[in-house]
C-alpha positions in Angstrom: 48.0 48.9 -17.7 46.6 48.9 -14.3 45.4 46.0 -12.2 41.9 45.7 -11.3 40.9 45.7 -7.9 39.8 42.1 -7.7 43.7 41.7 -9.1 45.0 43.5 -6.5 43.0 42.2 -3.5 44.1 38.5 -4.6 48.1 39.8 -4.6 47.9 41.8 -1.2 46.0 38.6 0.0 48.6 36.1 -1.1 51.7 38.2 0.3 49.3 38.4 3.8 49.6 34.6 3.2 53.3 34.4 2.8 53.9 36.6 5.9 52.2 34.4 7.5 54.0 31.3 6.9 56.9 32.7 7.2 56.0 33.5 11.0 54.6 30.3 11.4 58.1 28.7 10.5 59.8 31.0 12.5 57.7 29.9 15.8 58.0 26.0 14.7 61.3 26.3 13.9 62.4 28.0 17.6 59.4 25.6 19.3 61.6 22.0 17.5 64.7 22.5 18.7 63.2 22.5 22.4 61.2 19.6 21.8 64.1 17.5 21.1 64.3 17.8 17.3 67.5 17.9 15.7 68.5 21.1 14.2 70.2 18.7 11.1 67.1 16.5 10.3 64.5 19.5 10.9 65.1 20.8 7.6 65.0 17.4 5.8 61.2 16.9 8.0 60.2 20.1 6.2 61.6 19.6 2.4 59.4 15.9 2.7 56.9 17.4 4.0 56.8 20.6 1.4 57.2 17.5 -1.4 54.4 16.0 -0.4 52.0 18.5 -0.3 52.9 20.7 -3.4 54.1 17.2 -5.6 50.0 16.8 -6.5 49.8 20.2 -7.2 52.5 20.3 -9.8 51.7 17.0 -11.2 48.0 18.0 -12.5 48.4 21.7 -12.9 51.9 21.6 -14.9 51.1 18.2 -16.7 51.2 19.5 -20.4 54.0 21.7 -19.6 56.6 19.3 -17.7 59.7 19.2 -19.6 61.9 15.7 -20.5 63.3 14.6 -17.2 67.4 14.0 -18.6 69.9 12.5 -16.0 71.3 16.1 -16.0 68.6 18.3 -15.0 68.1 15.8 -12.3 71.3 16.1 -10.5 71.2 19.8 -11.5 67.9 19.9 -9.6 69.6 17.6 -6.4 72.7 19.7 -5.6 70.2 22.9 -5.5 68.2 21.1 -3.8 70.9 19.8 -0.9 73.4 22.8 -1.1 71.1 25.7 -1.8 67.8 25.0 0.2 68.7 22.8 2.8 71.7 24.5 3.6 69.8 27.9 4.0 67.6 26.1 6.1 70.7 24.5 8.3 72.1 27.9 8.7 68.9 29.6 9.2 68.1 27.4 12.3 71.8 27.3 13.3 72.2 30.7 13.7 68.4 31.2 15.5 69.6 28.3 18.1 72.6 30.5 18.3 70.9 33.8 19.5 
């Protein structure tokens, strides 16, 4: 079945939105290491940052649908969280100091 328009407006408008941030990381993230910032605690900066701004936003829209918190998924959830993300995010700004 075929999106309506109103449908597709709102998806063209949220990738515009995504581009977007994307580009505004990319300036930030070659403006912070001339500013002094360090290229290993920039990516921490933006994960606390990101955790507080999307934390009230997944407490009240995904209350009814949060599942147990076990011991497991938690450390599941850390070790994505410190070798996948921030790692990306290392690398990412490593390499971009590096060209």
């Amino acid at each position: 079945m075929c999106c309506s328009v109103l449908e597709r407006v709102q998806l063209h408008a949220a990738m515009l939105a995504l581009q977007f941030g994307y580009a505004g990381f990319h300036v930030v993230s070659r403006a912070a290491p001339n500013m002094g910032i360090s290229k290993l605690v920039f990516p921490v900066y933006r994960n606390v940052i990101a955790l507080f701004l999307l934390l009230p936003f997944a407490y009240y829209l995904e209350k009814k649908e949060r599942p147990a918190i076990a011991l497991n998924f938690v450390s599941q959830f850390f070790l994505l969280v410190l070798i996948g993300i921030t790692a990306n995010q290392g690398f990412y700004l490593l390499g971009l100091d590096n060209t």
